[in-house]
MDTraj code that builds the backbone (N, CA, C; nanometers):
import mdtraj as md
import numpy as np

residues = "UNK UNK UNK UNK UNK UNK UNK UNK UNK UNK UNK UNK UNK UNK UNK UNK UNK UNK UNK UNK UNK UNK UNK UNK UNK UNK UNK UNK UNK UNK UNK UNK UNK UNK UNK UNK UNK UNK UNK UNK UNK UNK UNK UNK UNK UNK UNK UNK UNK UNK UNK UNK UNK UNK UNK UNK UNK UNK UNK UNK UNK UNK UNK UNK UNK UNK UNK UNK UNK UNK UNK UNK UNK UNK UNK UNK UNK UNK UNK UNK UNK UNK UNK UNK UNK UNK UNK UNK UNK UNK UNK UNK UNK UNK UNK UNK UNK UNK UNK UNK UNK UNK UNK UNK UNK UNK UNK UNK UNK UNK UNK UNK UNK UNK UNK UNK UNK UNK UNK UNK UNK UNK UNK UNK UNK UNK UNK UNK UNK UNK UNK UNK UNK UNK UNK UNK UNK UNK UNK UNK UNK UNK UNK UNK UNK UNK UNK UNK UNK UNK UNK UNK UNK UNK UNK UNK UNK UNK UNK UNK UNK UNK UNK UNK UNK UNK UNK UNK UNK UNK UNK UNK UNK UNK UNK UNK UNK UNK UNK UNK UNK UNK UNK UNK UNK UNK".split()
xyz = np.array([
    [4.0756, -0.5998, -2.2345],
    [3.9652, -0.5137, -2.2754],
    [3.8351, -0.5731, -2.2208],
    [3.7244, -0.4765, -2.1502],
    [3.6366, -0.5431, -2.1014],
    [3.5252, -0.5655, -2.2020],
    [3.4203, -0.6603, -2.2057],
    [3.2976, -0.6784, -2.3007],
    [3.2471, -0.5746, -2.3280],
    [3.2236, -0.4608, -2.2082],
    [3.1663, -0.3287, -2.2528],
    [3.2625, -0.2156, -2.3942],
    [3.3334, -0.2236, -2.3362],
    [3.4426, -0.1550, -2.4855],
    [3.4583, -0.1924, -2.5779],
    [3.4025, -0.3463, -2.5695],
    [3.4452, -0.4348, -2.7314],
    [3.2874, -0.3984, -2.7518],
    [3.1600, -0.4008, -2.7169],
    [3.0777, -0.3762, -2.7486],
    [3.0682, -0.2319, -2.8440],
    [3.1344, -0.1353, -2.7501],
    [3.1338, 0.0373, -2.7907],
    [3.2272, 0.0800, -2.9088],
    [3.2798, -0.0387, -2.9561],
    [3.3993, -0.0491, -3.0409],
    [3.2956, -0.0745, -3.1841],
    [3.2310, -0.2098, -3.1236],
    [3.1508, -0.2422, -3.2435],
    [3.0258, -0.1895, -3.2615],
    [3.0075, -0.0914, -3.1856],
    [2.8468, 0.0320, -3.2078],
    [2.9014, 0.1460, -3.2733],
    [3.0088, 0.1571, -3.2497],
    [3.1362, 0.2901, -3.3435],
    [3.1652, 0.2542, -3.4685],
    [3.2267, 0.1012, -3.5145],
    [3.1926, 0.0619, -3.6363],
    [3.0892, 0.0715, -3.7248],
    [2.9709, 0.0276, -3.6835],
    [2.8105, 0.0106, -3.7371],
    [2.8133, 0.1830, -3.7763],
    [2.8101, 0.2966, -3.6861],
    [2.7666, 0.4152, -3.6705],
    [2.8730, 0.4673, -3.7569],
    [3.0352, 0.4510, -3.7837],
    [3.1123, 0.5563, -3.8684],
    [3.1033, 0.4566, -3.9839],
    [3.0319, 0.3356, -4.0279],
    [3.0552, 0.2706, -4.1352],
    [2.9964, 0.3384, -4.2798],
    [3.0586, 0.3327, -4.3385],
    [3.0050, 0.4139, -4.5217],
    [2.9136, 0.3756, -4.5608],
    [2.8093, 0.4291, -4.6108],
    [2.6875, 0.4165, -4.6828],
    [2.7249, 0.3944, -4.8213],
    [2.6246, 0.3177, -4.8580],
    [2.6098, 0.2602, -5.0051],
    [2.4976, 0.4091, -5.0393],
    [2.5416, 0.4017, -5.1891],
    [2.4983, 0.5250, -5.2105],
    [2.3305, 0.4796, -5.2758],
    [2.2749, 0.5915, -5.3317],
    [2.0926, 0.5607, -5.3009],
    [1.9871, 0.4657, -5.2289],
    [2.0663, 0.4381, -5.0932],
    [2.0480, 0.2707, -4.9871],
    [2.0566, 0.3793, -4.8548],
    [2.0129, 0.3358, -4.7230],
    [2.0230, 0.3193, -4.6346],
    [2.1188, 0.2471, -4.5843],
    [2.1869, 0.1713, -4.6393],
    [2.2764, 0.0279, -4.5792],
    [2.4293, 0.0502, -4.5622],
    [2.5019, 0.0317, -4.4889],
    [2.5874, 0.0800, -4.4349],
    [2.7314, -0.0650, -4.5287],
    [2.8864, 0.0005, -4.4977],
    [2.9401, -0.1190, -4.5180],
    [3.0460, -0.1272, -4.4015],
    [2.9976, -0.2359, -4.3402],
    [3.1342, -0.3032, -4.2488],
    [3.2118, -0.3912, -4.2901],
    [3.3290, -0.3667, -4.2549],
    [3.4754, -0.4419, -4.2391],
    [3.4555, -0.5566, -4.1893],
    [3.4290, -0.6755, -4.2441],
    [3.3486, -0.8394, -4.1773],
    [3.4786, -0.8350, -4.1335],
    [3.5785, -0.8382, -4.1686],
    [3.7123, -0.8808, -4.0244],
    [3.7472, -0.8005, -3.9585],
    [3.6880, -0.6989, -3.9262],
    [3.7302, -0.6083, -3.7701],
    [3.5974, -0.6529, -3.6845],
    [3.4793, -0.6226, -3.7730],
    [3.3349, -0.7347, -3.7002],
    [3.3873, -0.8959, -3.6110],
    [3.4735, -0.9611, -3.7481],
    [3.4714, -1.0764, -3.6789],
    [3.5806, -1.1228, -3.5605],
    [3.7219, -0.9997, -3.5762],
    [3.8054, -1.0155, -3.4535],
    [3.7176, -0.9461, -3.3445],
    [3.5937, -0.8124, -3.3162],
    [3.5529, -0.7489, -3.2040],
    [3.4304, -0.9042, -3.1451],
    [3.3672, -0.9865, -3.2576],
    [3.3049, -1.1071, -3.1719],
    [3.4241, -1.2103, -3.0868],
    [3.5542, -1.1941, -3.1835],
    [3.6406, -1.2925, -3.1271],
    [3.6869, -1.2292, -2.9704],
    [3.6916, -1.1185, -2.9535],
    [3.7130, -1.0437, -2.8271],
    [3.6311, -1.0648, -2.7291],
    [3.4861, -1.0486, -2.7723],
    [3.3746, -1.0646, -2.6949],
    [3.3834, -1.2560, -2.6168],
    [3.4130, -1.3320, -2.7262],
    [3.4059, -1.4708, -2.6819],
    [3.5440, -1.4896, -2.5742],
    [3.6291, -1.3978, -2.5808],
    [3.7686, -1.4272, -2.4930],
    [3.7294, -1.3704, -2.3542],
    [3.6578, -1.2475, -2.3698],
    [3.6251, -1.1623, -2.2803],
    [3.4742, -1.2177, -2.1886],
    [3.4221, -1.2468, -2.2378],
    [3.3123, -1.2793, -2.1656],
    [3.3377, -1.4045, -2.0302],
    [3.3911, -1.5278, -2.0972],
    [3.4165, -1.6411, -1.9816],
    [3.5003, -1.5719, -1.8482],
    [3.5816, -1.4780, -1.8858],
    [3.6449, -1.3129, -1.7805],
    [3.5604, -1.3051, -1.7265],
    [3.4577, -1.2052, -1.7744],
    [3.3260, -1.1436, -1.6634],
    [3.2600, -1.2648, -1.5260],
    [3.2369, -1.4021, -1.6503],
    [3.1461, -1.4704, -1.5866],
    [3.2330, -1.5088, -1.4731],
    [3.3796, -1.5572, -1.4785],
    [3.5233, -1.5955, -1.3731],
    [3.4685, -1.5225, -1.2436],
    [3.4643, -1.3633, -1.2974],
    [3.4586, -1.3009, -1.2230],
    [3.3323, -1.2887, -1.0891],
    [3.2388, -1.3394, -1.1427],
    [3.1114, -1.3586, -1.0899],
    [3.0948, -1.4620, -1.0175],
    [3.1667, -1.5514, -1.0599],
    [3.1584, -1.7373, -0.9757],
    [3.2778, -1.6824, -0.8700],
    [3.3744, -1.6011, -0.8863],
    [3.4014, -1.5284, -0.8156],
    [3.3634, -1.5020, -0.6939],
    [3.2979, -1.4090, -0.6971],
    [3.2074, -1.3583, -0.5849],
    [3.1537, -1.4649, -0.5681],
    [3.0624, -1.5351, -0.6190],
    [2.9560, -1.6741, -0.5552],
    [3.0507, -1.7071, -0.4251],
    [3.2020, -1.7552, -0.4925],
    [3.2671, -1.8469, -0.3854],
    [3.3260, -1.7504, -0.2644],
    [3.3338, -1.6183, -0.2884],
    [3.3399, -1.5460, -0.1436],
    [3.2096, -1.5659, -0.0758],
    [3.1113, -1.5347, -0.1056],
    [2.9939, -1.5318, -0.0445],
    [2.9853, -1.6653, 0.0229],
    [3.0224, -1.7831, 0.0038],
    [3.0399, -1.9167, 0.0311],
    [3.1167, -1.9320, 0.1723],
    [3.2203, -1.8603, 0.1430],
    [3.3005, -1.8063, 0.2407],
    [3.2826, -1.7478, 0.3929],
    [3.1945, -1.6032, 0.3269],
    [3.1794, -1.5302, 0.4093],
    [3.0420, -1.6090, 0.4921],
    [2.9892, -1.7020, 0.4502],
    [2.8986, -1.7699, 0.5516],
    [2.9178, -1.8394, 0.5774],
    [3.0149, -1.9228, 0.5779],
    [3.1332, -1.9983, 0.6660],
    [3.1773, -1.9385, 0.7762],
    [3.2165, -1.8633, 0.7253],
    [3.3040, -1.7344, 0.8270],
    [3.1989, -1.7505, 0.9380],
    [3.0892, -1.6761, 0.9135],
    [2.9580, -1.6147, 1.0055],
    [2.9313, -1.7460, 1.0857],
    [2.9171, -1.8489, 1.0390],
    [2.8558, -1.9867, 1.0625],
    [2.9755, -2.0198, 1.2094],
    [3.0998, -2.0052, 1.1943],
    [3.2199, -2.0153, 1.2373],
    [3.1814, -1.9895, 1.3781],
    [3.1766, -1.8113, 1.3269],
    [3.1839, -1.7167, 1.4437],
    [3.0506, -1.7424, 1.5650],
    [2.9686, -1.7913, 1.4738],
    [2.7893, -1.8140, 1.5621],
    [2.8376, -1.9423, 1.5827],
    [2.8973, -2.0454, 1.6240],
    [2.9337, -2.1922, 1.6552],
    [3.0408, -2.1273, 1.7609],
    [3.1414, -2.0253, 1.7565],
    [3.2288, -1.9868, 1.8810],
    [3.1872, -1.9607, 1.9971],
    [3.0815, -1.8199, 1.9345],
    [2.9713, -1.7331, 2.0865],
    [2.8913, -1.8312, 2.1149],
    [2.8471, -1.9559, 2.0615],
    [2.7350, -2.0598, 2.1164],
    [2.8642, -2.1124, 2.2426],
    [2.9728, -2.1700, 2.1867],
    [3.0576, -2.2385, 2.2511],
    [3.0548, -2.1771, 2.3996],
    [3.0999, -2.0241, 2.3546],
    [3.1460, -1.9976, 2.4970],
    [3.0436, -2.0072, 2.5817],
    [2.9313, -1.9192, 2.4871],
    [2.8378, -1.9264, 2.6146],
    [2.7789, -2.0560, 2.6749],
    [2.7915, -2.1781, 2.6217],
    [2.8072, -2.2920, 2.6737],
    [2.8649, -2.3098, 2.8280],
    [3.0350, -2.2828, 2.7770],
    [3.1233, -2.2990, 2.8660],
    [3.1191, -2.2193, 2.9771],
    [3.0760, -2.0622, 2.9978],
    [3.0175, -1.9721, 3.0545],
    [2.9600, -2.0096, 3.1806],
    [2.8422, -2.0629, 3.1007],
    [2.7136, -2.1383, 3.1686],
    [2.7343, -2.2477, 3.2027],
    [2.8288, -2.3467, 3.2048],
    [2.8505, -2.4887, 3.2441],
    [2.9813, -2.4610, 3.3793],
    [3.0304, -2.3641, 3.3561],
    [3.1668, -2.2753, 3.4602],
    [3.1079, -2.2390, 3.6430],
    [2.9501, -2.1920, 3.5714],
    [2.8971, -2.1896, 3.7035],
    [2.8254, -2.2849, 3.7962],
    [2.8634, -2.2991, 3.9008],
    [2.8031, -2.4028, 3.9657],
    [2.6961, -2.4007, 4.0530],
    [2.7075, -2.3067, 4.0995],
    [2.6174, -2.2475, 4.2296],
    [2.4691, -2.2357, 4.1987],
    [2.3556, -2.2545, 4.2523],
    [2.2260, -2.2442, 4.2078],
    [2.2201, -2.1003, 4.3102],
    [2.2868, -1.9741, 4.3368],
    [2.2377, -1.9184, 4.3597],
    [2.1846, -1.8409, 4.2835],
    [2.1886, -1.6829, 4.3140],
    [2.1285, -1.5975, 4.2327],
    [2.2147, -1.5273, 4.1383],
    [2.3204, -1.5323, 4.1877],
    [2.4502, -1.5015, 4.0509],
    [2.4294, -1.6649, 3.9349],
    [2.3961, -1.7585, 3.9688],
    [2.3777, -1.8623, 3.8671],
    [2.2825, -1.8224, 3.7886],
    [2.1644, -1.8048, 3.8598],
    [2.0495, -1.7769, 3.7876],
    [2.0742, -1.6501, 3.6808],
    [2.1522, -1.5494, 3.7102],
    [2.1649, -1.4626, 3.6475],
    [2.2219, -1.4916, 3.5095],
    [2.3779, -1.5261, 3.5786],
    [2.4579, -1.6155, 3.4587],
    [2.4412, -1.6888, 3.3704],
    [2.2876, -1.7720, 3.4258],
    [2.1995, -1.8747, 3.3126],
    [2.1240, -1.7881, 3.2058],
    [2.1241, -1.6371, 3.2550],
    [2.0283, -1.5620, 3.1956],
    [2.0369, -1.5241, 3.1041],
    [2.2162, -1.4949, 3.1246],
    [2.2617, -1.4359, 3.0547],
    [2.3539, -1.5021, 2.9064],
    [2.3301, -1.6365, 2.9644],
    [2.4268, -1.7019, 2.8530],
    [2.3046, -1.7784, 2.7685],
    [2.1632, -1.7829, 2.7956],
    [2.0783, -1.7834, 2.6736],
    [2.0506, -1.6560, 2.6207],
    [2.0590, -1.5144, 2.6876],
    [2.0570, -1.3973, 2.5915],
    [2.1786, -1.4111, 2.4589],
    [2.3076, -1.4469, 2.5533],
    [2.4531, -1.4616, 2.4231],
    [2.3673, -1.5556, 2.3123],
    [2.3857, -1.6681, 2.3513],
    [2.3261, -1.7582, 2.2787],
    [2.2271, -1.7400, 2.2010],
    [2.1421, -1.6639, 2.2323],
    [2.0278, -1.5549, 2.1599],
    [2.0384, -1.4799, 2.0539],
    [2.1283, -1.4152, 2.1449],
    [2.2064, -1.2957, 2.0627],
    [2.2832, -1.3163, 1.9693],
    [2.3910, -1.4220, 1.9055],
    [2.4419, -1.5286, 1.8657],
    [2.3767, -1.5776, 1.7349],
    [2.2481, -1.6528, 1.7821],
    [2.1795, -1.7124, 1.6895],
    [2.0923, -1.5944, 1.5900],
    [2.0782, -1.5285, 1.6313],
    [1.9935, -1.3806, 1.6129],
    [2.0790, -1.3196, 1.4561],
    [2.2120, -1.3028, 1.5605],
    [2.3528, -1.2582, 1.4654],
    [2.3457, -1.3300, 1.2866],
    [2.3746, -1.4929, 1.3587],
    [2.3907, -1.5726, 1.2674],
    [2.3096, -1.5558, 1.1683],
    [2.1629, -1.5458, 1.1960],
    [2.0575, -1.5650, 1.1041],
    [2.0612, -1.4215, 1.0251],
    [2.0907, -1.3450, 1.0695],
    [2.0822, -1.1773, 0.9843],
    [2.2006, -1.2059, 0.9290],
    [2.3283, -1.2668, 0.9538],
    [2.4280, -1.2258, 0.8930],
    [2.3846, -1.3560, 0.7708],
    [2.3489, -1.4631, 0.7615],
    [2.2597, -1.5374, 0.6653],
    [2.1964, -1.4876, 0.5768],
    [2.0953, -1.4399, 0.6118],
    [1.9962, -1.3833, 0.5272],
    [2.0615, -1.2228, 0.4112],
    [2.1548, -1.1154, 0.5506],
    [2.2150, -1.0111, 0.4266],
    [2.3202, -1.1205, 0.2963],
    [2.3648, -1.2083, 0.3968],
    [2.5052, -1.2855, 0.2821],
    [2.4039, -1.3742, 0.1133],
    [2.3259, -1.4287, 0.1825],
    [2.2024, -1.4844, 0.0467],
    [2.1438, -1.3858, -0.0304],
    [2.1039, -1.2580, 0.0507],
    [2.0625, -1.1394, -0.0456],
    [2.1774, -1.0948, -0.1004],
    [2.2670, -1.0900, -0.0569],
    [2.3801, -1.0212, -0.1568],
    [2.4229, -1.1186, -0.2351],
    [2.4557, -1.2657, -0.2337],
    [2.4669, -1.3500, -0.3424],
    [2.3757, -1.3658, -0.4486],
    [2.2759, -1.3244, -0.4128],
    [2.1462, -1.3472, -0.5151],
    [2.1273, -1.2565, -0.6038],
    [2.1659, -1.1132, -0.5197],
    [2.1458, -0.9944, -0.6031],
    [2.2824, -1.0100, -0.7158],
    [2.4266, -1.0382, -0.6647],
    [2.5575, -1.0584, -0.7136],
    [2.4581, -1.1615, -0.8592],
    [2.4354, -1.3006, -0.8583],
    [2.4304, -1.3587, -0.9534],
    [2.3174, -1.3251, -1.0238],
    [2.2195, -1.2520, -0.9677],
    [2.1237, -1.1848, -1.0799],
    [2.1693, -1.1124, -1.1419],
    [2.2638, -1.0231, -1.1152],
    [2.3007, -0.9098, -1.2021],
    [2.4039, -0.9669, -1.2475],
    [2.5399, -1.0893, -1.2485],
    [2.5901, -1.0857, -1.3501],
    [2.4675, -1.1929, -1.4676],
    [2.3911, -1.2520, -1.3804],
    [2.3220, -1.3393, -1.5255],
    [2.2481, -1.1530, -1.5967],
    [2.1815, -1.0956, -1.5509],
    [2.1588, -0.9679, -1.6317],
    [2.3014, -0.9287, -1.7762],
    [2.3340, -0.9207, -1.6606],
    [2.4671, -0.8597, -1.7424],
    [2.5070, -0.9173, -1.8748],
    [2.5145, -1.0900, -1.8957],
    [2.5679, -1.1892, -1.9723],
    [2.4472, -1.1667, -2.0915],
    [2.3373, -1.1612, -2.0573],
    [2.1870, -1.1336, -2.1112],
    [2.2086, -1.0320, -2.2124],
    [2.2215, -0.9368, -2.1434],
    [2.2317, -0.7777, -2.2200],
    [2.3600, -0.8202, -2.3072],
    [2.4318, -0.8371, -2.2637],
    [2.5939, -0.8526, -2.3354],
    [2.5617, -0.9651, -2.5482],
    [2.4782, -1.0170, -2.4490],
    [2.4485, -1.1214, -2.5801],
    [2.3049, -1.0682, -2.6660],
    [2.2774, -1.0446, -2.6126],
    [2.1671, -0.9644, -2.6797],
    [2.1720, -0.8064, -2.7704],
    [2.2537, -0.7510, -2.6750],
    [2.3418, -0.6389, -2.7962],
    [2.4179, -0.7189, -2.9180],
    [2.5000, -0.7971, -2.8895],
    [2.5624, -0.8914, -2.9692],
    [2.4623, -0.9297, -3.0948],
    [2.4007, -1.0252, -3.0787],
    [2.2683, -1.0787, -3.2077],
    [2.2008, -0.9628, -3.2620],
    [2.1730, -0.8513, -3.1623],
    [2.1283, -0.7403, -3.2531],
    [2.1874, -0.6317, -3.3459],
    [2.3440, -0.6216, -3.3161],
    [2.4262, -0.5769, -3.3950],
    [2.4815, -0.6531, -3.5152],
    [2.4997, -0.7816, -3.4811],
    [2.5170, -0.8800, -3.6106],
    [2.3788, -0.9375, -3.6982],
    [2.2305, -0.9426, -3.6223],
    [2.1603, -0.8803, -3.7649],
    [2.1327, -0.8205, -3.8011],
    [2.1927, -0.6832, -3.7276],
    [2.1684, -0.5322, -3.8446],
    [2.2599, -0.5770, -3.9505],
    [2.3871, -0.6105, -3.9025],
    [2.4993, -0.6011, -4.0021],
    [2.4216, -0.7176, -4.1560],
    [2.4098, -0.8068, -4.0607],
    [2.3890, -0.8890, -4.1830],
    [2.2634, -0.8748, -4.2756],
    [2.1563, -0.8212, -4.2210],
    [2.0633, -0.7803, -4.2523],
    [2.1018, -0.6424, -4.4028],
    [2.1762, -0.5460, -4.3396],
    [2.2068, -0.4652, -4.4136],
    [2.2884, -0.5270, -4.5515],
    [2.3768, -0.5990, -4.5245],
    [2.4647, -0.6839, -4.6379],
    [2.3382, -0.7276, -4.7464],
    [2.2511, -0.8287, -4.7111],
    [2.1972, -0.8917, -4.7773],
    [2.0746, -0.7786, -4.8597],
    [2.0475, -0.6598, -4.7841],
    [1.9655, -0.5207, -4.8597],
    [2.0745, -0.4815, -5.0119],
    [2.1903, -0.4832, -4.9705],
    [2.3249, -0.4241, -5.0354],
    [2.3111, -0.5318, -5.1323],
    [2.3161, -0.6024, -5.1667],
    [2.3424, -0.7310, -5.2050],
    [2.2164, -0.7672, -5.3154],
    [2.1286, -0.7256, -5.2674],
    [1.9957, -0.7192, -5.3468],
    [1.9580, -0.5993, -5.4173],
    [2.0364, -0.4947, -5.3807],
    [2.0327, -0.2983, -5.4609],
    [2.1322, -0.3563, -5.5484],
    [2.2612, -0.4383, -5.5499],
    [2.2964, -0.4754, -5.6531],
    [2.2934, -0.5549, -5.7617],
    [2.2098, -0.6391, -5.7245],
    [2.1503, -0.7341, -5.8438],
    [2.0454, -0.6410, -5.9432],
    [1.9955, -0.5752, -5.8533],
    [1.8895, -0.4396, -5.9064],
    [1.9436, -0.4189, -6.0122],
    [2.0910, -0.2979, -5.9578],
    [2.1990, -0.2357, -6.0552],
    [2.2445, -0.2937, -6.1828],
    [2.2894, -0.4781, -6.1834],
    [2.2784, -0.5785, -6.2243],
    [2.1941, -0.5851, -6.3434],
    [2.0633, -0.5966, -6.2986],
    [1.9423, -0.6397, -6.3977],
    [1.9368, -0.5021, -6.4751],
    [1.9361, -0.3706, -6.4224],
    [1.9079, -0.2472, -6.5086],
    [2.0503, -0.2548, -6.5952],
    [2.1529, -0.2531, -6.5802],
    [2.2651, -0.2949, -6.7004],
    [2.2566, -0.3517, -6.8023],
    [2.1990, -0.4539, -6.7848],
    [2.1899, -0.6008, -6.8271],
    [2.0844, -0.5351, -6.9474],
    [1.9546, -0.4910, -6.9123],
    [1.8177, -0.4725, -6.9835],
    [1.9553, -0.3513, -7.0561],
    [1.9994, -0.2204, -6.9997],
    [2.0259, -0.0952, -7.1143],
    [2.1450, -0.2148, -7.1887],
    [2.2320, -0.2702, -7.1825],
    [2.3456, -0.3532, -7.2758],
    [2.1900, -0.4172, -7.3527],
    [2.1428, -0.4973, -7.3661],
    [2.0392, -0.5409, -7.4009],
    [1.9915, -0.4378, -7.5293],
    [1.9400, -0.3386, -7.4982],
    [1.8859, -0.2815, -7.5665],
    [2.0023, -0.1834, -7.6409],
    [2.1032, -0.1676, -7.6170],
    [2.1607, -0.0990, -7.7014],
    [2.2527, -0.1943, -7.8456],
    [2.2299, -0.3282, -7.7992],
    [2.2788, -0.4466, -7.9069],
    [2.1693, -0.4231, -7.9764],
    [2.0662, -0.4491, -7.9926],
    [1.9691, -0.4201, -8.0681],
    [1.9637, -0.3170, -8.1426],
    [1.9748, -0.1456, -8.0484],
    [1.9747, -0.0518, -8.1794],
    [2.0971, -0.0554, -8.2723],
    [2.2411, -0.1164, -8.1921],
    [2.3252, -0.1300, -8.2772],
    [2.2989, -0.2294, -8.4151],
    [2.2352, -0.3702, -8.3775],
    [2.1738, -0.4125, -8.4964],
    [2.1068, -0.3882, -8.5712],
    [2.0043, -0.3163, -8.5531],
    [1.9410, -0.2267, -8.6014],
    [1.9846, -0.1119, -8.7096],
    [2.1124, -0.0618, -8.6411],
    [2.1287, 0.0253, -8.7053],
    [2.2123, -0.0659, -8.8294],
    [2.2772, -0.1273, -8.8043],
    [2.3670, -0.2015, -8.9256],
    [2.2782, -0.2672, -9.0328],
    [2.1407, -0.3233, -8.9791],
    [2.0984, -0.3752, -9.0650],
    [2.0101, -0.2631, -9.1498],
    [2.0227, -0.1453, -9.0848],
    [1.9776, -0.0574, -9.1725],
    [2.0545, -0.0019, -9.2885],
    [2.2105, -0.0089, -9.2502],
    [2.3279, 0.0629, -9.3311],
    [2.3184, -0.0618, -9.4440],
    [2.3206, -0.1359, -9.4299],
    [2.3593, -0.2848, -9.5254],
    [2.2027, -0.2955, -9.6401],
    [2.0995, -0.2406, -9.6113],
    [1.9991, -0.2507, -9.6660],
    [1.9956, -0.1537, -9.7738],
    [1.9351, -0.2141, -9.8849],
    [1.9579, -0.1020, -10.0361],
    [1.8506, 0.0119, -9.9988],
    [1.8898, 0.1432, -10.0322],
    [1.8233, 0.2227, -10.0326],
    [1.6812, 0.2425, -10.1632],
    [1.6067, 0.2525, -10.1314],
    [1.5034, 0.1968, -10.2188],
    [1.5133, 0.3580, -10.2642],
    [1.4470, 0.3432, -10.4108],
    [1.4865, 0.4380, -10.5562],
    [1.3354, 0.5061, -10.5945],
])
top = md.Topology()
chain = top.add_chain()
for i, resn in enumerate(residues, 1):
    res = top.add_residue(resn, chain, resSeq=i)
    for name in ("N", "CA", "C"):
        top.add_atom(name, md.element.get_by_symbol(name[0]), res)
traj = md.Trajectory(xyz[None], top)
């Protein structure tokens, strides 16, 4: 399951969870809450795998490039070292194997620069990603908890108003007995 679904799992919880009645405050299931964080913690070091991932292709793929711009240097080396003649086919041939070589280094450096922009953009957006991921996270667990502790305090409320009517109805009951037990005056 990816982080995004365990997320949409636990925004579906929060949203179909039961209301406490004359409250705003909702009630969640703390152990379906606490297996969808346990998902998130299995699932996430996944995403990030996935991202160091890519880093190490990109590592790769400018290896690769680095490779290929060290071959076309080669040849055109060898090219240019093949000819001997100072005529005008040399001169040409010399011309032409600093254009390769040119052309080559030219290669190398663009294929550099797209491979660093695309690694950069790759690890900005999964650090984005990890960001958002955790940040939905803390904000869904202090609604939750936030709401608990509202719930929690409407019932001590409930609590104290009991407490005061039991309270007061011992009294009229004493009251009333000590009225029954008292001589009726003549």
């Amino acid at each position: 399951m990816s982080v995004r679904e365990t997320l949409d799992k636990i925004e579906n919880m929060v949203v179909g969870a039961s209301r406490l009645p004359f409250t705003e405050k909702t009630l969640i299931n703390d152990n379906e809450l606490v297996h969808y964080v346990e998902e998130l913690r299995n699932d996430l070091p996944k995403e990030l795998n996935r991202a160091d991932e890519i880093m190490r292709n990109h590592d790769q793929i400018i290896r690769e490039a680095e490779e290929e711009a060290e071959e076309i240097k080669r040849k055109a080396r060898e090219y240019a070292e093949s000819i001997t003649e100072e005529s005008e086919i040399v001169k040409q041939s010399r011309e032409k194997a600093r254009a390769i070589v040119q052309q080559a280094q030219d290669q190398e450096k663009e294929i550099m620069e797209r491979t660093q922009a695309n690694a950069t953009q790759l690890q900005s957006n999964a650090d984005a990603y990890a960001n958002q991921v955790f940040d939905q996270l803390i904000g869904h667990v202090n609604g939750t908890f936030q709401g608990v502790r509202q719930a929690e305090a409407g019932l001590q409320q409930a609590l104290n108003v009991l407490q005061q009517a039991k309270n007061q109805m011992n009294q009229q009951a004493a009251h009333q007995q000590e009225q029954q037990f008292m001589p009726e005056s003549e």
